[in-house]
Chimera marker file (.cmm) of the C-alpha trace (Angstrom):
<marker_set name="trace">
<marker id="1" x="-1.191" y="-12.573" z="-3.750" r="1" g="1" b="0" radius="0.5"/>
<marker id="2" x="-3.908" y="-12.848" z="-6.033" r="1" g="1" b="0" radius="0.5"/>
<marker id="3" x="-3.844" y="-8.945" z="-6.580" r="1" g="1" b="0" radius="0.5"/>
<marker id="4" x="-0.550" y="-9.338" z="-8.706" r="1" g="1" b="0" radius="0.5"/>
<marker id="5" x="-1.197" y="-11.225" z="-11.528" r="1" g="1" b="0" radius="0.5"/>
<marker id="6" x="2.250" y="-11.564" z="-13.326" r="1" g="1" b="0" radius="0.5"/>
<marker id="7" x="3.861" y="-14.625" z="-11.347" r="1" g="1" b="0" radius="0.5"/>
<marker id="8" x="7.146" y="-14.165" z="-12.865" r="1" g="1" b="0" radius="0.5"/>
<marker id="9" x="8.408" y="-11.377" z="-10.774" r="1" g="1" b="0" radius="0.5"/>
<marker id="10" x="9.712" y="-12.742" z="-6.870" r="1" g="1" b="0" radius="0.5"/>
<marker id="11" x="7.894" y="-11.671" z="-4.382" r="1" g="1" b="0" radius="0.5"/>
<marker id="12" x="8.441" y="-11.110" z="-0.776" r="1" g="1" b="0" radius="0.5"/>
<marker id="13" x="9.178" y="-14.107" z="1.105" r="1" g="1" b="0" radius="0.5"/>
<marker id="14" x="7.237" y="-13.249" z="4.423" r="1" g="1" b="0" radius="0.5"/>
<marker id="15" x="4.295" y="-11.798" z="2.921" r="1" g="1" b="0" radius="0.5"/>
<marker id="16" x="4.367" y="-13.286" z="-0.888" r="1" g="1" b="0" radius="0.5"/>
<marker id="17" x="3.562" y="-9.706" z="-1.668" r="1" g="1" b="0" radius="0.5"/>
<marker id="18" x="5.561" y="-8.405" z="-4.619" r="1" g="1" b="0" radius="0.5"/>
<marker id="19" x="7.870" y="-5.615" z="-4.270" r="1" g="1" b="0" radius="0.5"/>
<marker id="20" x="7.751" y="-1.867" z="-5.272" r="1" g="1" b="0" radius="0.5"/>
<marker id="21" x="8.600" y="-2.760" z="-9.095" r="1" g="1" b="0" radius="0.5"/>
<marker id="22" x="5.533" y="-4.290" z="-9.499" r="1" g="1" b="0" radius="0.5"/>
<marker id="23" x="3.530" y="-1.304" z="-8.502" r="1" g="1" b="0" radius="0.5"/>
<marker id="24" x="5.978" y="0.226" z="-10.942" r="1" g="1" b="0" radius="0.5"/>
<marker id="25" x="5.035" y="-1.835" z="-13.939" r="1" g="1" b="0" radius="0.5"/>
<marker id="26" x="1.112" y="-1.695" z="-12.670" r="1" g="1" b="0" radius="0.5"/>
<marker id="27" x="1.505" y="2.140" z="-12.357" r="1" g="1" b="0" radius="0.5"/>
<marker id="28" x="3.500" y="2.435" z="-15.913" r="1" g="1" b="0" radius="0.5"/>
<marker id="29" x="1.009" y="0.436" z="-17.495" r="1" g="1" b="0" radius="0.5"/>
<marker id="30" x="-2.411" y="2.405" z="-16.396" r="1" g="1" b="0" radius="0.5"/>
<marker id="31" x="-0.390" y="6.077" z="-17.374" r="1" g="1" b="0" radius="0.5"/>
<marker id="32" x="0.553" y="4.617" z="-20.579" r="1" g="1" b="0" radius="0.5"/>
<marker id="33" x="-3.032" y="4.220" z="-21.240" r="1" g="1" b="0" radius="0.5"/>
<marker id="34" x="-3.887" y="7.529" z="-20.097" r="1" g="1" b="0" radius="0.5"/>
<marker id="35" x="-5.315" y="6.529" z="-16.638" r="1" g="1" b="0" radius="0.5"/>
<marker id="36" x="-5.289" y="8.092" z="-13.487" r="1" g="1" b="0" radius="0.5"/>
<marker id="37" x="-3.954" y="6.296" z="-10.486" r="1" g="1" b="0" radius="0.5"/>
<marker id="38" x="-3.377" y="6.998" z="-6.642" r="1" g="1" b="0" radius="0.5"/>
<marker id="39" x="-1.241" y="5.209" z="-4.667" r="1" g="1" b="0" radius="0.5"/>
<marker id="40" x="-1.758" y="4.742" z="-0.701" r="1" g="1" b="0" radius="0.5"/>
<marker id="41" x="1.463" y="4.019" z="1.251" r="1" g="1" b="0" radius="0.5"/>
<marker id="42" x="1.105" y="2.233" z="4.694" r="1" g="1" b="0" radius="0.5"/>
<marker id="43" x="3.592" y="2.557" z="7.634" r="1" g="1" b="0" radius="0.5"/>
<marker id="44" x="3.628" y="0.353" z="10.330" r="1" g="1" b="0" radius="0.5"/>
<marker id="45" x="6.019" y="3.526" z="12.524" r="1" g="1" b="0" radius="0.5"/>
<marker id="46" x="6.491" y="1.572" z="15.814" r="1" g="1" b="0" radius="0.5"/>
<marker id="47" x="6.932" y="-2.245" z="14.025" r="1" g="1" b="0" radius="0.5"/>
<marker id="48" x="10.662" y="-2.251" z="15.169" r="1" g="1" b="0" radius="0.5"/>
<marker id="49" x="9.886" y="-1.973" z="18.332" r="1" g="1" b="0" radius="0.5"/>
<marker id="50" x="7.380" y="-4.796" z="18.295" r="1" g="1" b="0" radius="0.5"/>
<marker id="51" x="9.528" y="-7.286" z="16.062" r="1" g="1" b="0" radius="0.5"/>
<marker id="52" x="12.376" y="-6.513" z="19.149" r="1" g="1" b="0" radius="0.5"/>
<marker id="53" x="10.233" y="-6.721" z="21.863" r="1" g="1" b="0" radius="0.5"/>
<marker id="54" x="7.969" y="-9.933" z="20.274" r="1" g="1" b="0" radius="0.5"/>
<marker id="55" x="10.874" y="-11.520" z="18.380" r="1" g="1" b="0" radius="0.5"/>
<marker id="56" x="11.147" y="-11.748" z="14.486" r="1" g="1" b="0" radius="0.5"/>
<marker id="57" x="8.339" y="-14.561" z="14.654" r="1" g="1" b="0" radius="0.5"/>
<marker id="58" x="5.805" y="-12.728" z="15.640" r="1" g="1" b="0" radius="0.5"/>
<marker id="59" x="7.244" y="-9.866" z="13.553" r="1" g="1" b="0" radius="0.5"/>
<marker id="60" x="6.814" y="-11.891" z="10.464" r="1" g="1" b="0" radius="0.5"/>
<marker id="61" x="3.173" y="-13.537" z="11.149" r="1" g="1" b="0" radius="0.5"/>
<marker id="62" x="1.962" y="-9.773" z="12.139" r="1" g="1" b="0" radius="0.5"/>
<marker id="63" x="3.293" y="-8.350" z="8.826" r="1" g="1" b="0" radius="0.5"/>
<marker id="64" x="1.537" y="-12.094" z="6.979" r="1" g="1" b="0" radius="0.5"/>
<marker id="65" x="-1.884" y="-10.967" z="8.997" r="1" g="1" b="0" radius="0.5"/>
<marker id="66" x="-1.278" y="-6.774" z="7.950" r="1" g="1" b="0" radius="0.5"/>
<marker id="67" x="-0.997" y="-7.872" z="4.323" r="1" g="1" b="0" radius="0.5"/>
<marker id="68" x="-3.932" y="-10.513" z="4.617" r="1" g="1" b="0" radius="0.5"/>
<marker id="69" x="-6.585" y="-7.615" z="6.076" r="1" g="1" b="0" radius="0.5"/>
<marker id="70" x="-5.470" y="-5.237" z="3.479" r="1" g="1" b="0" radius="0.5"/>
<marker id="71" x="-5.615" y="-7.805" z="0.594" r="1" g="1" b="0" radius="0.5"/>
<marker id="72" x="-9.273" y="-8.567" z="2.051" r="1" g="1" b="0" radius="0.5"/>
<marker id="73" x="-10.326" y="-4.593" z="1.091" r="1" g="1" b="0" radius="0.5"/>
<marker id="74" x="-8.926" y="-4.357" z="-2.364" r="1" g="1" b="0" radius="0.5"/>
<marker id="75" x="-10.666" y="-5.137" z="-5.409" r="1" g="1" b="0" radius="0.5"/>
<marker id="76" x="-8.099" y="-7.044" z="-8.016" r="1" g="1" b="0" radius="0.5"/>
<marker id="77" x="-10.039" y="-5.311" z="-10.852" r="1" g="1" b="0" radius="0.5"/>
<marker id="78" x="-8.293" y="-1.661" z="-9.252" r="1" g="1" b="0" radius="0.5"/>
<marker id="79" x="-5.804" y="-2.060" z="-7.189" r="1" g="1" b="0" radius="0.5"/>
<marker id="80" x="-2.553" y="-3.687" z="-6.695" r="1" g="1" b="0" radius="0.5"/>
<marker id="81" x="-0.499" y="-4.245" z="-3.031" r="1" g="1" b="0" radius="0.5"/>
<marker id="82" x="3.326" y="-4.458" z="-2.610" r="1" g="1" b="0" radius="0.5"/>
<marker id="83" x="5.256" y="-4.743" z="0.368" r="1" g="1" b="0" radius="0.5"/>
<marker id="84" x="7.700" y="-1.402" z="-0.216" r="1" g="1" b="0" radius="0.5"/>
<marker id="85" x="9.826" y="-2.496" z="2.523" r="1" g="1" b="0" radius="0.5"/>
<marker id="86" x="10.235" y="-3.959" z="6.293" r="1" g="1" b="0" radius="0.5"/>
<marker id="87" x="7.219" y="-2.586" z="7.798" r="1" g="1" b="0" radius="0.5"/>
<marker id="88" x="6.143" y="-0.353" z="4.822" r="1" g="1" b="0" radius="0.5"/>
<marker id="89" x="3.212" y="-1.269" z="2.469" r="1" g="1" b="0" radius="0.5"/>
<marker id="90" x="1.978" y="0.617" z="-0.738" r="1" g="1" b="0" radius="0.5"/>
<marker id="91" x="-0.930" y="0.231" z="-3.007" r="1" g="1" b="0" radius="0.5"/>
<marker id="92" x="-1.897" y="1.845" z="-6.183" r="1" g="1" b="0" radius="0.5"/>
<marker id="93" x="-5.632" y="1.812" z="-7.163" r="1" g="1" b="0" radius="0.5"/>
<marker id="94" x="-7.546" y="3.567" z="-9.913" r="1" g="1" b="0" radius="0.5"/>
<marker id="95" x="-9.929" y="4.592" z="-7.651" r="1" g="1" b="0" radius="0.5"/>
<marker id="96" x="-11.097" y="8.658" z="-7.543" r="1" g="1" b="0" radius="0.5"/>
<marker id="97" x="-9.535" y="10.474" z="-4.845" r="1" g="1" b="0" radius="0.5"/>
<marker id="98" x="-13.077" y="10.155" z="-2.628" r="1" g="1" b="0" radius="0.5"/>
<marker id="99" x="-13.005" y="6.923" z="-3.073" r="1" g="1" b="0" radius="0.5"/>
<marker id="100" x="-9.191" y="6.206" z="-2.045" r="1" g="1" b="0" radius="0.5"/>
<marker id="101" x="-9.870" y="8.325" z="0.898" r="1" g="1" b="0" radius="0.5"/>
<marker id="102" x="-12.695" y="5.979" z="1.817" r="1" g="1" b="0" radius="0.5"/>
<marker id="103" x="-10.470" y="2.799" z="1.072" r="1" g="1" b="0" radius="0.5"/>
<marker id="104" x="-7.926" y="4.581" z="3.664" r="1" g="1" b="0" radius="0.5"/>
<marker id="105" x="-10.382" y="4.528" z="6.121" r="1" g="1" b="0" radius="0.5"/>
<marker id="106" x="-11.159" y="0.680" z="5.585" r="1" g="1" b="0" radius="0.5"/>
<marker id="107" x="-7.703" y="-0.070" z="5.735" r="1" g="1" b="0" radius="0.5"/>
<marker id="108" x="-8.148" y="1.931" z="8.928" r="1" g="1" b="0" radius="0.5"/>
<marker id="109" x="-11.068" y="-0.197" z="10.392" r="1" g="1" b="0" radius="0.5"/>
<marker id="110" x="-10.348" y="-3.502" z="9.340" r="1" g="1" b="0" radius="0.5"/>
<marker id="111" x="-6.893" y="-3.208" z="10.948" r="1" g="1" b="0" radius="0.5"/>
<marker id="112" x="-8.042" y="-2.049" z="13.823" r="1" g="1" b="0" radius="0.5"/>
<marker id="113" x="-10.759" y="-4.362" z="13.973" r="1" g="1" b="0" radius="0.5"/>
<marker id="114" x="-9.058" y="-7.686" z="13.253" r="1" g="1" b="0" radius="0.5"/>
<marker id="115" x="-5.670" y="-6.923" z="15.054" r="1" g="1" b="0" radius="0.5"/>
<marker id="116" x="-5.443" y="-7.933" z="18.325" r="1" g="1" b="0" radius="0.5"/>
<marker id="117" x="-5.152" y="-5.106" z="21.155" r="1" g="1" b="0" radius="0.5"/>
<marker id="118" x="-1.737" y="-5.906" z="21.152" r="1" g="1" b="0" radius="0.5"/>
<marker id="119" x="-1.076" y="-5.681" z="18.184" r="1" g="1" b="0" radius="0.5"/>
<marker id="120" x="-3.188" y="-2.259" z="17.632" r="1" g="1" b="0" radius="0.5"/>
<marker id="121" x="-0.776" y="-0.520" z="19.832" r="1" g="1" b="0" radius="0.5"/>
<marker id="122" x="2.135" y="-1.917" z="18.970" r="1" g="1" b="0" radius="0.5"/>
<marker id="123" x="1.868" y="-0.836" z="14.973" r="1" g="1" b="0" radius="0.5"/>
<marker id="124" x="-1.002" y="2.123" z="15.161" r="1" g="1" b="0" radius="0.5"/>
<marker id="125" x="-0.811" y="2.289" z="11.178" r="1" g="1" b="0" radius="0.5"/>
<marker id="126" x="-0.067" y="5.890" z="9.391" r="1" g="1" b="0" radius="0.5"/>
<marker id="127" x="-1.348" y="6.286" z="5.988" r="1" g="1" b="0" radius="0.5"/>
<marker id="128" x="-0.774" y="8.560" z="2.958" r="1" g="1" b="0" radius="0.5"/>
<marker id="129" x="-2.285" y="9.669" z="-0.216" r="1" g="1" b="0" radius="0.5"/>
<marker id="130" x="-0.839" y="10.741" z="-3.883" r="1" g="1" b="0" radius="0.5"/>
<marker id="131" x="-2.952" y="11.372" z="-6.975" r="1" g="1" b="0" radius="0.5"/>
<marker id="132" x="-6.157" y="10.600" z="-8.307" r="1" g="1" b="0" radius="0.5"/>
<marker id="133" x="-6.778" y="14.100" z="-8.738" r="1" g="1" b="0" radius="0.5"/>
<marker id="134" x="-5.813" y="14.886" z="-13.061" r="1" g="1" b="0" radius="0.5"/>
<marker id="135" x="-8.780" y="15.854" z="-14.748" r="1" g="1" b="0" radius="0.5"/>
<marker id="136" x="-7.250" y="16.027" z="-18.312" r="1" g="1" b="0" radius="0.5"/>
<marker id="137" x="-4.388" y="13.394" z="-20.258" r="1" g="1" b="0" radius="0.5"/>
<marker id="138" x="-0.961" y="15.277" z="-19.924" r="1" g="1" b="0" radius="0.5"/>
<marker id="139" x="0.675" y="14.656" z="-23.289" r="1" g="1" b="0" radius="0.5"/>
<marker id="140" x="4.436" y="13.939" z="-23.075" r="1" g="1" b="0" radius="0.5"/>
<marker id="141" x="4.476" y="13.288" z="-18.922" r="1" g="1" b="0" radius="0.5"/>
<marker id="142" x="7.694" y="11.033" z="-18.046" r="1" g="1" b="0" radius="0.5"/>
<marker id="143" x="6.225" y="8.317" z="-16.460" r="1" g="1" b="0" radius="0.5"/>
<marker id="144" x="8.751" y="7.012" z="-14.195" r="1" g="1" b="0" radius="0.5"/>
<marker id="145" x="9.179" y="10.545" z="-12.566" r="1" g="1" b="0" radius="0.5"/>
<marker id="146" x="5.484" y="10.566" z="-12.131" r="1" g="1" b="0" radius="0.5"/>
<marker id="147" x="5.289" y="7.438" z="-10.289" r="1" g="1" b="0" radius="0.5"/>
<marker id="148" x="8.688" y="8.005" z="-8.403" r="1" g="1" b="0" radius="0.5"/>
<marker id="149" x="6.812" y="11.386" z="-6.937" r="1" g="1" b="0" radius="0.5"/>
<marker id="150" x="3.084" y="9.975" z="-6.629" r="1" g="1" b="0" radius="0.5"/>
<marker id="151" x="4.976" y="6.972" z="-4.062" r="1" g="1" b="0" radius="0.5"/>
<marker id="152" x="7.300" y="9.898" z="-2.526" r="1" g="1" b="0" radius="0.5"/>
<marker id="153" x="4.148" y="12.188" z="-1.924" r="1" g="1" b="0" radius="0.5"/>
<marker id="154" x="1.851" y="9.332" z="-0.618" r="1" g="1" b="0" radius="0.5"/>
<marker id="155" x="5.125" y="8.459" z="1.638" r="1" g="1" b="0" radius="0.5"/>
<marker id="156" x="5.400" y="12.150" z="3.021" r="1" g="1" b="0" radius="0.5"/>
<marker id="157" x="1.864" y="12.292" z="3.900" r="1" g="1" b="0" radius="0.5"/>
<marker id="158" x="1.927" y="9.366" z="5.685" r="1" g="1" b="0" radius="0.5"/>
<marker id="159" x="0.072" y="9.850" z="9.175" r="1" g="1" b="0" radius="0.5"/>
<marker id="160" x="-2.222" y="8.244" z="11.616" r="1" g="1" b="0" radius="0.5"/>
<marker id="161" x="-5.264" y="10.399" z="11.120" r="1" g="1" b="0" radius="0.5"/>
<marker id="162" x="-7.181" y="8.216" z="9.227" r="1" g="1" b="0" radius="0.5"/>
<marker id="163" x="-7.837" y="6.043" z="12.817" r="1" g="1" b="0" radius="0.5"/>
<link id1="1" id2="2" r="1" g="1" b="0" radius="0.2"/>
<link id1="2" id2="3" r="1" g="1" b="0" radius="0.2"/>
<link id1="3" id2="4" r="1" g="1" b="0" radius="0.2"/>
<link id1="4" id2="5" r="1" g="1" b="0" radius="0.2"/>
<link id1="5" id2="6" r="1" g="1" b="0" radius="0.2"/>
<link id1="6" id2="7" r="1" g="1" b="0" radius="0.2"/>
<link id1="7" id2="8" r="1" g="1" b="0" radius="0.2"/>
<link id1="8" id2="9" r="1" g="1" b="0" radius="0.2"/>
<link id1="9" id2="10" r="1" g="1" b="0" radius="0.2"/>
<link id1="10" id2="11" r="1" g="1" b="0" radius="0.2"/>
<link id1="11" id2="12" r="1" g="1" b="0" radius="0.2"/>
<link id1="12" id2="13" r="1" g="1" b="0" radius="0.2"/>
<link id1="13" id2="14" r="1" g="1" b="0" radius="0.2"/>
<link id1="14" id2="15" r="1" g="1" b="0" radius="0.2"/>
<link id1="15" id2="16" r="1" g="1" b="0" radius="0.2"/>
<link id1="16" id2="17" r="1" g="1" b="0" radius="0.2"/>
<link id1="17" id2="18" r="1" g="1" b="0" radius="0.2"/>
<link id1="18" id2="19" r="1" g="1" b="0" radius="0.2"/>
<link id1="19" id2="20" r="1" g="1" b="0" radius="0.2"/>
<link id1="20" id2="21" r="1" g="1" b="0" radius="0.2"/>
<link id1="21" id2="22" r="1" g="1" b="0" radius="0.2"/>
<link id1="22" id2="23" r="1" g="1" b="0" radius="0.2"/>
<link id1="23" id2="24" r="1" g="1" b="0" radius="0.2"/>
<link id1="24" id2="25" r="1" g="1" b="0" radius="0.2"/>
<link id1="25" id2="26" r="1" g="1" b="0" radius="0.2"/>
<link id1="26" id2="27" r="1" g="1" b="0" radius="0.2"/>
<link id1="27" id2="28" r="1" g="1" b="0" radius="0.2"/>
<link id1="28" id2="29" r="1" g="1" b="0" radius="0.2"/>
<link id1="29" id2="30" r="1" g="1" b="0" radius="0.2"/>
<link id1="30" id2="31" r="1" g="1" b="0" radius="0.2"/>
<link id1="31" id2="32" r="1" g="1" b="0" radius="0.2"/>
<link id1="32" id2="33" r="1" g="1" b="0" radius="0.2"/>
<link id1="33" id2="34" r="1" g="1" b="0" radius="0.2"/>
<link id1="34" id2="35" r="1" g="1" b="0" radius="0.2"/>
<link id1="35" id2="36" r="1" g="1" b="0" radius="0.2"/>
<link id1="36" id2="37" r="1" g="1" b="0" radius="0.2"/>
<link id1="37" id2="38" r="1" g="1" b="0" radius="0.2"/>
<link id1="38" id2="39" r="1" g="1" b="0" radius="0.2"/>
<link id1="39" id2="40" r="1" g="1" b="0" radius="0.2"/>
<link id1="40" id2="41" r="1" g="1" b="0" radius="0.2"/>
<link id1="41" id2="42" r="1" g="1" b="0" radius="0.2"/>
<link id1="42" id2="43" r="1" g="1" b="0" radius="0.2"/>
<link id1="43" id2="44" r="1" g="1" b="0" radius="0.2"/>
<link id1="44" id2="45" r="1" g="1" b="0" radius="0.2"/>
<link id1="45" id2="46" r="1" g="1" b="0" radius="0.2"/>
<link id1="46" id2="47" r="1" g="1" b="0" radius="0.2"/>
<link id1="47" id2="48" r="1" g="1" b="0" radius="0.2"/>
<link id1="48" id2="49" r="1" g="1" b="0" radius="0.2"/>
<link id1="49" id2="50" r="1" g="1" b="0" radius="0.2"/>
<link id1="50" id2="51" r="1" g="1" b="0" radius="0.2"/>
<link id1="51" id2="52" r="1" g="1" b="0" radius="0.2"/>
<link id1="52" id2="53" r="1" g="1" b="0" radius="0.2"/>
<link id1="53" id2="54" r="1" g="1" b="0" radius="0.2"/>
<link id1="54" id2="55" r="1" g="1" b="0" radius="0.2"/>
<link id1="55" id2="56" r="1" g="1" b="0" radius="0.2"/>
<link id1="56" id2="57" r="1" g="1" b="0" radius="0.2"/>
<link id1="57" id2="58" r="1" g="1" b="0" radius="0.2"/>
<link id1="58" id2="59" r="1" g="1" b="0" radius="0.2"/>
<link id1="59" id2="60" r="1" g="1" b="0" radius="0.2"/>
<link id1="60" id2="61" r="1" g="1" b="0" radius="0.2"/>
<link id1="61" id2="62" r="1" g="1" b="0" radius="0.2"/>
<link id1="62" id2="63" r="1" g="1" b="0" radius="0.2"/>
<link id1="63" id2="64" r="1" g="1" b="0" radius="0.2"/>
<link id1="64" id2="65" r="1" g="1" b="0" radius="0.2"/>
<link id1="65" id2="66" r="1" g="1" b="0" radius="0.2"/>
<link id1="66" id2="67" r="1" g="1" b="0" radius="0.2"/>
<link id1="67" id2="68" r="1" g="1" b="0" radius="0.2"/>
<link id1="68" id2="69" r="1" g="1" b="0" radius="0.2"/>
<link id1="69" id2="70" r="1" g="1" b="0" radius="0.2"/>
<link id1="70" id2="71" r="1" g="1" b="0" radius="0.2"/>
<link id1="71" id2="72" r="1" g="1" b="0" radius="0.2"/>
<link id1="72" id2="73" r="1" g="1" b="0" radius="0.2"/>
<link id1="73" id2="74" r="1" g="1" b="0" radius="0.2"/>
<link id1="74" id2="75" r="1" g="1" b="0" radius="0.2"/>
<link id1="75" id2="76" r="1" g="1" b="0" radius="0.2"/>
<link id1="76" id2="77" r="1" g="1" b="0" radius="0.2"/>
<link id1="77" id2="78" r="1" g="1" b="0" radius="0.2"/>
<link id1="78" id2="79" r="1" g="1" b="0" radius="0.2"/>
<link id1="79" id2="80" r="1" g="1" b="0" radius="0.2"/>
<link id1="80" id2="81" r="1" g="1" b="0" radius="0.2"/>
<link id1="81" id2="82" r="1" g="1" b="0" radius="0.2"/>
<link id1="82" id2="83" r="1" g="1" b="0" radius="0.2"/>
<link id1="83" id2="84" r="1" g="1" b="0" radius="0.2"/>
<link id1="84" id2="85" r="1" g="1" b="0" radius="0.2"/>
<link id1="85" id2="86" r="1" g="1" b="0" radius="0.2"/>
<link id1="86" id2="87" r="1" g="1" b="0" radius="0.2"/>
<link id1="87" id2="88" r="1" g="1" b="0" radius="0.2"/>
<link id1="88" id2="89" r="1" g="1" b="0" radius="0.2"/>
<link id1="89" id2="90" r="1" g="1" b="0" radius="0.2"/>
<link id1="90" id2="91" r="1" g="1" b="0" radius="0.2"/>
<link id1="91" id2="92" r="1" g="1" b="0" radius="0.2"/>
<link id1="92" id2="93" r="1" g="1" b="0" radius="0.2"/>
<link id1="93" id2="94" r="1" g="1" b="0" radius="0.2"/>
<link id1="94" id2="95" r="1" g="1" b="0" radius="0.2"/>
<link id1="95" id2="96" r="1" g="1" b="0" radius="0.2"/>
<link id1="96" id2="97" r="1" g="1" b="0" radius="0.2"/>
<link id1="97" id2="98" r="1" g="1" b="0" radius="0.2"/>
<link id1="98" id2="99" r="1" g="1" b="0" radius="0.2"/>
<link id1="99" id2="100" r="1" g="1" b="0" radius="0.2"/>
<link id1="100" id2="101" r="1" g="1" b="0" radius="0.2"/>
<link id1="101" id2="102" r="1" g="1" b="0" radius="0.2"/>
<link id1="102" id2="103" r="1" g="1" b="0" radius="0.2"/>
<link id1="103" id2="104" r="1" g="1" b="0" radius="0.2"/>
<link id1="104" id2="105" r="1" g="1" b="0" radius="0.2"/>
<link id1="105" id2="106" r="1" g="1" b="0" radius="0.2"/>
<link id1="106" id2="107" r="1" g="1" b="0" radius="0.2"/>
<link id1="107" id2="108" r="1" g="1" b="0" radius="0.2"/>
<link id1="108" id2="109" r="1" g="1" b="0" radius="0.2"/>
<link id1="109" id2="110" r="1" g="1" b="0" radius="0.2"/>
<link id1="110" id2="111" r="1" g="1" b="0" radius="0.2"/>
<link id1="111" id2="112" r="1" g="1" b="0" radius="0.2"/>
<link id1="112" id2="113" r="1" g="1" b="0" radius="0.2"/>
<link id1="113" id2="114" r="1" g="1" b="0" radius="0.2"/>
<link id1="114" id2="115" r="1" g="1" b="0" radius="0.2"/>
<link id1="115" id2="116" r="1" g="1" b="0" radius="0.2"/>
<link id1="116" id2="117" r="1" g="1" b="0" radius="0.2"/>
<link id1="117" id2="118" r="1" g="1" b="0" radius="0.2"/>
<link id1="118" id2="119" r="1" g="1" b="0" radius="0.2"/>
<link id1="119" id2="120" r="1" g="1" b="0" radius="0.2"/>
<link id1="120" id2="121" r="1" g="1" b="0" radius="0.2"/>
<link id1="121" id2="122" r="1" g="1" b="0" radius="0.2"/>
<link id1="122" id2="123" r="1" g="1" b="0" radius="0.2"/>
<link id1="123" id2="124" r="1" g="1" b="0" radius="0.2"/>
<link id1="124" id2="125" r="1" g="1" b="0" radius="0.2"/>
<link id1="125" id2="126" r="1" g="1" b="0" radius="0.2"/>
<link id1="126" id2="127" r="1" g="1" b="0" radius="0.2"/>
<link id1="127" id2="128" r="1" g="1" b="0" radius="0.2"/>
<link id1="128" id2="129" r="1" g="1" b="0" radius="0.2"/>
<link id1="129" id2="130" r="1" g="1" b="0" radius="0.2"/>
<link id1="130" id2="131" r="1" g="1" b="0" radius="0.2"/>
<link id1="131" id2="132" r="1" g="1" b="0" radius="0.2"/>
<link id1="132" id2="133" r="1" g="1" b="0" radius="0.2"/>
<link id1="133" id2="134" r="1" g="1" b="0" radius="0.2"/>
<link id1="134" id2="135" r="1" g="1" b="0" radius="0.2"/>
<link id1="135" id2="136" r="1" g="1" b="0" radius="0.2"/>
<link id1="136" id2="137" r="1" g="1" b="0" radius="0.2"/>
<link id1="137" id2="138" r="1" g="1" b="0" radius="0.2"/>
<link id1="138" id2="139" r="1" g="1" b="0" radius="0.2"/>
<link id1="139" id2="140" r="1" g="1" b="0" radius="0.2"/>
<link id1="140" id2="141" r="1" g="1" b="0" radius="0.2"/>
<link id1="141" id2="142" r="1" g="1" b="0" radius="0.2"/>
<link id1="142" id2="143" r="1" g="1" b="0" radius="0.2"/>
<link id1="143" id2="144" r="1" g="1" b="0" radius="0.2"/>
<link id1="144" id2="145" r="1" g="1" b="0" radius="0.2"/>
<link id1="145" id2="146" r="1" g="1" b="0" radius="0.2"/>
<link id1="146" id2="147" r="1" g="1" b="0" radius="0.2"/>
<link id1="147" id2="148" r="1" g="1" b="0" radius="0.2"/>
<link id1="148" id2="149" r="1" g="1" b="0" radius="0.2"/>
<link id1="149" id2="150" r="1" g="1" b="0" radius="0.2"/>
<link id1="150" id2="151" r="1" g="1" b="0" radius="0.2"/>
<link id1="151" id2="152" r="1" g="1" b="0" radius="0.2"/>
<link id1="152" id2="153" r="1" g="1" b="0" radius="0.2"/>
<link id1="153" id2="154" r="1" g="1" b="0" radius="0.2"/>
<link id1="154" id2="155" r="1" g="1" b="0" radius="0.2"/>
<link id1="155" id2="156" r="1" g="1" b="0" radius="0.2"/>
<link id1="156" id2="157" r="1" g="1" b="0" radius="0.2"/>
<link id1="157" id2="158" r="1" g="1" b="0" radius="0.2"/>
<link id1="158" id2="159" r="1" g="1" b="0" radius="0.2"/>
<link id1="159" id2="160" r="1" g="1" b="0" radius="0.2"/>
<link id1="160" id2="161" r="1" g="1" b="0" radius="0.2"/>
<link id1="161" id2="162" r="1" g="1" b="0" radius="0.2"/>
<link id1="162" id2="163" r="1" g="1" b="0" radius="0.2"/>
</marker_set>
């Protein structure tokens, strides 16, 4: 993926997505420097189903085409996508709150536009939001805990309504 730039770490082998330590690192990185970040996590809730109805094939090319349409709406300069795990996505972006909301959305459309009809209601994506909301540098702020609860809170308020 060209939104991950350090080609040391092994991706994903379906997607070629890196995994959740690389939004770690990303994440780590941007705090360190006193940066606000948000991370979106994408669930794909009724994927099972689909990958044992459709067979791991199709499974695999509809999670290569999911990570495709979302690499297509993020900007390299802000954001960074992992595959978190079978049908779970997450991206962290410096983008505002307002304007995370509005890549939601995108995500949103562009899925629903470019998947087939199928495909729509097989995997009717839920998303979720954490951060992008400090105003002021916290001094002294573990990092690691603050990433482990942005992905957790982004996670939990994972839901369909941005379709």
């Amino acid at each position: 993926s060209q939104l991950f730039k350090n080609s040391s770490v092994v991706g994903d082998p379906v997607t070629g997505l890196p995994w959740c330590g690389a939004l770690r690192s990303w994440g780590a990185e941007h705090l360190e420097q006193g940066r606000e970040i948000s991370v979106l996590f994408l669930d794909l809730p009724d994927f099972k189903l689909f990958n044992k109805v459709q067979g791991f094939g199709s499974g695999d090319n509809l999670l290569r085409r999911v990570a495709t349409i979302i690499t297509q709406c993020l900007d390299v300069d802000s954001d960074i996508l992992v595959r978190f795990s079978g049908d779970e996505f997450a991206i962290g972006t410096l983008r505002n709150r307002v304007t995370a909301n509005q890549l939601a959305e995108g995500l949103v459309h562009n899925l629903n536009k470019l998947l087939s009809e199928a495909e729509r209601e097989a995997v009717q994506p839920a998303i979720g939001i954490g951060g992008g909301r400090r105003t002021e540098i916290r001094a002294g702020i573990c990092i690691a805990a603050t990433l482990d609860n942005l992905i957790h809170m982004a996670k939990q308020r994972c839901s369909p309504s941005y379709s």
